[in-house]
Structure formats: structure tokens, C-alpha cells
C-alpha positions in Angstrom: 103.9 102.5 77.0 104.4 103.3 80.4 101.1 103.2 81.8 100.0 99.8 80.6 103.2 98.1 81.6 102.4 99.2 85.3 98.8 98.8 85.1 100.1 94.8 84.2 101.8 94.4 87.4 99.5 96.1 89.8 95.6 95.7 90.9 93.0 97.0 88.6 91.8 99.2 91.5 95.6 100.7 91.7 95.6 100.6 87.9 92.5 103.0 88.3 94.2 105.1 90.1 97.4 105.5 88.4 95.5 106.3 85.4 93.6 109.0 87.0 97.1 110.6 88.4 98.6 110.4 84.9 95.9 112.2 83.2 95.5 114.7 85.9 99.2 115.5 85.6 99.0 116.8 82.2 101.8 115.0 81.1 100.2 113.3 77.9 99.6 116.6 76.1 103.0 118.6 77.4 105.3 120.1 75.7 108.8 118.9 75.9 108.7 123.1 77.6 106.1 122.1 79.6 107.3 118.7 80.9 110.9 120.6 82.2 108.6 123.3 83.6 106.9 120.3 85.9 110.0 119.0 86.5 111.2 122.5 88.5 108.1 122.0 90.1 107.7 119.1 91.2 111.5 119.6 92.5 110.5 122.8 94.0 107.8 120.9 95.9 109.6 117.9 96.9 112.5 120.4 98.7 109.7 122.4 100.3 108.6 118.9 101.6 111.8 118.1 102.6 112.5 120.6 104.7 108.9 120.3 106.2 109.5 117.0 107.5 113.0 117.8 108.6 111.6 120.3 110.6 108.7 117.8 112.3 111.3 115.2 112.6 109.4 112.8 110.1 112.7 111.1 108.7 110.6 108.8 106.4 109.2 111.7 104.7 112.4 113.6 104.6 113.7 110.9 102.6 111.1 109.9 100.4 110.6 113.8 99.9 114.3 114.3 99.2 115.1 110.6 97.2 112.3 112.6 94.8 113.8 115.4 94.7 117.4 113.5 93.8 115.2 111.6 90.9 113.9 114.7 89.4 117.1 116.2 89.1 119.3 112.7 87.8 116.7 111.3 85.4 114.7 114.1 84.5 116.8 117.4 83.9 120.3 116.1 83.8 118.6 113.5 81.3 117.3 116.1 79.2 120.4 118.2 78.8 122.1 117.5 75.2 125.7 118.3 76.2 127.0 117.5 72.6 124.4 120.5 70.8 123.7 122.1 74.3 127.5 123.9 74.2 128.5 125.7 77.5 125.2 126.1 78.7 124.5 122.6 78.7 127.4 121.5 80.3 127.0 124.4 83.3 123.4 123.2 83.9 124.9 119.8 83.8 127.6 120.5 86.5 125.0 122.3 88.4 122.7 119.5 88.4 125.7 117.4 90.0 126.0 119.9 92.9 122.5 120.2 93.8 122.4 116.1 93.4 125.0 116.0 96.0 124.1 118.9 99.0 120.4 117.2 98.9 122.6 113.9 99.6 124.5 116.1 102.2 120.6 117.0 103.4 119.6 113.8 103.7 122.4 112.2 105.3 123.0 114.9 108.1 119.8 116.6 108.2 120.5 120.0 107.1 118.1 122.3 105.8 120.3 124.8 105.0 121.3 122.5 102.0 117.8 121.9 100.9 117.8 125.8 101.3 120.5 126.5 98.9 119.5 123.8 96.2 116.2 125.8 96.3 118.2 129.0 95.5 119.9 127.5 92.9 117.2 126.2 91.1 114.6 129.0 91.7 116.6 131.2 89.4 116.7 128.4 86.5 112.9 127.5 87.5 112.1 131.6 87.4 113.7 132.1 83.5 112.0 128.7 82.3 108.7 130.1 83.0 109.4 133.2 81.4 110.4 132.0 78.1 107.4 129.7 78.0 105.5 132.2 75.7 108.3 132.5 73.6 108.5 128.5 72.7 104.6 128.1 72.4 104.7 130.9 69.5 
């Protein structure tokens, strides 16, 4: 539904494109474990970017790198969180999600890696234990 609403409003040569990306993404055939898992990711990515062009001084791509990052983390793993079956857990991850939301603001607003730094050791934990129960859900 997604893809052909934004194939609509662009270019059929953009289209092309886009299409290409989405397949080679693997998100069509995920599982909902799989989509979280390329969600850490692609968050894990986006700070490593971050803090790449903080170091060159590319501001642009600090914040494009870092406004991804902030997406990831608000609409797509404090989206996923069901807080009303999810218990304790849920609303810790949910509370964490707000913190890390708001030091990669911090980041971005004064230029500090050591923010970017810490939202990476806060999620690598979370990223680290997803992966390991991956087997465990596919069975």
C-alpha cells in the first residue's frame, strides 16, 4: 500500500528505484522479529553515521543521519511496544526509548558525540539479546 502510493506522486524513473530499495531491503517477507531486528540496525547505522559526520563537520549529514535515527526509534520501536500486554518490560523499553529520543536531540542540537555514544550503548545491549533470540521465534 505504501509503495504504490509513493510511486503515484513521484517519477517513474524514482518509482524504479524505490522499488528496487524496497525489495532489496527484505522488508516484504520479514518477520514482525525480523523487521525490529532492522530497525536496531538501521539505528545502529544511522548513530555510527552520525557521529561520522560530526566528526568531519558535515552538519547536514549529522542531521539527516540523526533526524533517522530519532524516526527509527519514535515510529518504529516505541510504535511497536504494546504497553497494555507488554507489562513492565514494555513500559521500561518505552521509557528508554524516550531517553535515547532525547540525548540524540541533545546530539544534534550541541554536537556531542558522547550522546550518540551512549544511545549506542544503550541500545547495543537490546540490539545484542534481539538477535539472540531470533532462533527461538523462527522455531
Amino acid at each position: 500500500m505504501f509503495a504504490s502510493a509513493t510511486r503515484s506522486n513521484v517519477p517513474q524513473r524514482q518509482a524504479g528505484a524505490y522499488k528496487q530499495v524496497y525489495a532489496a531491503t527484505g522488508v516484504d517477507g520479514a518477520s514482525p522479529h525480523g523487521l525490529i531486528s532492522m530497525l536496531f540496525e538501521g539505528l545502529v547505522g544511522a548513530l555510527a553515521e552520525a557521529r561520522g559526520a560530526m566528526r568531519s563537520g558535515n552538519i547536514p549529514g549529522k542531521c539527516n543521519a540523526i533526524g533517522r535515527a530519532l524516526r527509527i526509534v519514535d515510529e518504529g520501536l516505541s510504535a511497536a511496544l504494546n504497553e497494555s500486554e507488554g507489562g513492565a518490560l514494555a513500559a521500561d523499553l518505552s521509557a528508554l526509548y524516550r531517553y535515547i529520543i532525547l540525548r540524540l536531540t541533545h546530539a544534534n542540537m550541541r554536537n556531542d558525540e558522547a550522546a550518540l555514544e551512549e544511545c549506542v550503548r544503550l541500545i547495543e545491549p537490546l540490539r545484542s539479546a534481539w538477535a539472540e533470540i531470533a532462533d527461538q521465534v523462527d522455531a
